[in-house]
VOZAMAR-848965 format. One record per residue (C-alpha): x, y, z; residue in three letters. Coordinates in steps of 0.02 Angstrom, whole numbers, plus 50000, padded with zeros to 5 digits. Each point is the difference from the previous one (the first is absolute). Last residue first. Example, Ala and Ser with C-alpha at 12.3 -4.5 7.8 and 13.67 -1.06 7.14 Angstrom:
506844994750357SER 499314982850033ALA 
***
This chain:
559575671953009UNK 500354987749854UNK 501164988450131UNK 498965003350128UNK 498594989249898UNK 498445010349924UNK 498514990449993UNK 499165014650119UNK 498354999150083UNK 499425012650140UNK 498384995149994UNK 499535020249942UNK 501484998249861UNK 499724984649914UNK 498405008349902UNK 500845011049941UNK 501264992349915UNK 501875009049972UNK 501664993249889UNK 499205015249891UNK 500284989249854UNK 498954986350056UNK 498775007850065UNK 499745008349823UNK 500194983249928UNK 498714991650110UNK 498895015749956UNK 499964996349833UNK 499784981149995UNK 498305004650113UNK 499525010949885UNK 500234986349847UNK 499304988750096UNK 498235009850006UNK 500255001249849UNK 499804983249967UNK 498005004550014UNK 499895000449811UNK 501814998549908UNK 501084985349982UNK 501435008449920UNK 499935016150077UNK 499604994650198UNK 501054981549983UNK 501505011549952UNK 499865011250130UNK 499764987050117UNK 501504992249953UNK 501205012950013UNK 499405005350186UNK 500134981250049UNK 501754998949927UNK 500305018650109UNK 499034994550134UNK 501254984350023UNK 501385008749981UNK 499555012750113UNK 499924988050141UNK 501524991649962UNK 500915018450001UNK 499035002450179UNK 498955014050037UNK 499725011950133UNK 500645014449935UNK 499635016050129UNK 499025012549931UNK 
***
C-alpha cells in the first residue's frame, strides 16, 4: 500500500473526521451516518492511504513528502 496522501489532505479529513463524529453522538438519528463517514476519514487519514484515489491513480502527495 503505497501512501498516496498529502499532509493538507489529511488535515482536512482528520477536522472533517472529528466533526462528524461529534455531529453523529450529539445530534443523534440519521447523523450517524456522519459519524461513519467521520470515522473512516480518520482512518484514511492515518494510514496516509485512500482507496478510492488509488485505481485513478490520484496522489496529493508533493515530491517533497515522497
Amino acid at each position: 500500500m503505497v501512501k498516496n496522501m498529502g499532509t493538507a489532505d489529511r488535515v482536512i479529513r482528520a477536522i472533517l473526521g472529528v466533526a462528524g463524529i461529534v455531529l453523529g453522538f450529539v445530534l443523534g438519528g440519521l447523523w450517524w451516518i456522519a459519524a461513519g463517514l467521520g470515522v473512516i476519514f480518520l482512518a484514511t487519514s492515518t494510514i496516509s492511504f485512500c482507496p478510492l484515489y488509488a485505481p485513478f491513480r490520484i496522489s496529493t502527495r508533493g515530491k517533497s513528502e515522497a
